[in-house]
N, C-alpha and C positions, 0 to 999 in steps of 0.2 A: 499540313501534314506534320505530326509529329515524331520523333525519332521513332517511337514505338511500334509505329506501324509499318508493315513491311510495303514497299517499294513493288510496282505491277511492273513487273521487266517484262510481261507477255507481249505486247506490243513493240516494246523500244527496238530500234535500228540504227544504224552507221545513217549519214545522210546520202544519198545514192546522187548522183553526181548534178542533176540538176537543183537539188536544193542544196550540193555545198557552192554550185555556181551562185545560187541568189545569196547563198550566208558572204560569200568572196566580193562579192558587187556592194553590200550593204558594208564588208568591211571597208573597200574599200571608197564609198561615199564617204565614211568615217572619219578618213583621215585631215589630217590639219589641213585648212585650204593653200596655208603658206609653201605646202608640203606638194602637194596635188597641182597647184601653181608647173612644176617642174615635169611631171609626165604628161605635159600635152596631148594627144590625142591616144590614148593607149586601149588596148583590148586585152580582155581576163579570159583567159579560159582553161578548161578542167578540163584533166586526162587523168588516168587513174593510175598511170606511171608514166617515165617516161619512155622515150620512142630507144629503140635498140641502140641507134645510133648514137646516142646522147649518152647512154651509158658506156658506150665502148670510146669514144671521143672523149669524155672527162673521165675515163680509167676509175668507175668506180666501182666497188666490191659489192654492192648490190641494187637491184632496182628503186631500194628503199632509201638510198642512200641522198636523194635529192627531193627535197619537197617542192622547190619554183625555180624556176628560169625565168629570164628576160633576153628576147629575142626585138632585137631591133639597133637602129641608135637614135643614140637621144640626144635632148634638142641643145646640148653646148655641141656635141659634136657633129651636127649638119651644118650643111653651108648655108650662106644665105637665101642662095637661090635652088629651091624644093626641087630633089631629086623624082621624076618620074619613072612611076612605076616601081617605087619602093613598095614593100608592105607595110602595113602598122606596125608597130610598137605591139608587141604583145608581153603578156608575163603568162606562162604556162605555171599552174598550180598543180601539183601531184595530189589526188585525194589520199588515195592507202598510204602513201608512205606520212603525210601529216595524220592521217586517224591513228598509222601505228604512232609515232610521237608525240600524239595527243593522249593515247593511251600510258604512255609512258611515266607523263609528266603530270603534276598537278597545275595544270592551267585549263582556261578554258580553249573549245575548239575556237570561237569567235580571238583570242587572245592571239593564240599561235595562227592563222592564217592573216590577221594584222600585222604580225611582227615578218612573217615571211612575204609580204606584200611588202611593206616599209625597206626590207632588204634587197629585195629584186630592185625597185626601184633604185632604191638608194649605191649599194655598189656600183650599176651600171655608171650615174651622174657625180662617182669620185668620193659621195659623204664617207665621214670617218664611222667607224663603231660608235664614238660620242656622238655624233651629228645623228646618227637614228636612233640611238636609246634615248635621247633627249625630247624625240620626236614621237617613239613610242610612249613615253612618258605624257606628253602634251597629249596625245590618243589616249590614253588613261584617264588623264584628269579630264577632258570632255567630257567622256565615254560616264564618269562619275559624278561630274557635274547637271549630267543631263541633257545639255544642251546641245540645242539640233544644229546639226551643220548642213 
């Protein structure tokens, strides 16, 4: 296609939640395996905001205002001997509030829900802001390299 020709928006859509689940799952195969090494057994999943509760417990000014959580703990802080009847590790992903900040910004949607995948993870297990942009970066240069992980 060339610039000259106009664009068919008749069709195009937001991804509705079951395909930003598969976009969220492929980012995150994506990531560095050195990376993924550290989330242990975790679970992805998509809600299209969050729960009431989540917004009035972290006092935020609107529902938009959180794109992911990370529910659980993680595996420096468990003991040795495995707590029963804990639940998984999960990361909840907000779809609306990343489609509005995807809208926002010039990245892509696959960009922004790697780099908010990389942060849940990463705050909860202590890494610094350098320790995931370095990481985000290493996701890049894959992601650009081609190479399957």
């Amino acid at each position: 296609m060339t610039r000259s020709e106009p664009i068919d928006w008749s069709h195009a859509k937001a991804p509705d939640l079951d395909a930003f689940e598969a976009l969220a799952h492929a980012a995150y195969r994506a990531l560095p395996p050195e990376f993924l090494h550290f989330t242990g057994d975790i679970l992805i999943a998509i809600a299209d905001f969050p729960e009431d509760e989540v917004v009035d417990e972290m006092e935020l000014e609107s529902e938009f205002d959180l794109l992911g959580l990370f529910h659980g703990t993680g595996l420096p802080h468990r003991g040795a001997v495995p707590h029963t009847g804990a639940m998984p590790n999960r990361i909840l992903l907000y779809r609306r509030p990343i489609l509005d900040f995807w809208a926002e910004h010039d990245e892509t949607l696959g960009a922004i829900v790697t780099h908010v995948l990389i942060h849940e993870i990463g705050h909860h297990f202590g890494f610094s802001d350098a320790d995931m942009e370095a990481i985000e970066r290493l996701a890049r240069d894959l992601d650009r390299d081609g190479e399957e992980r």
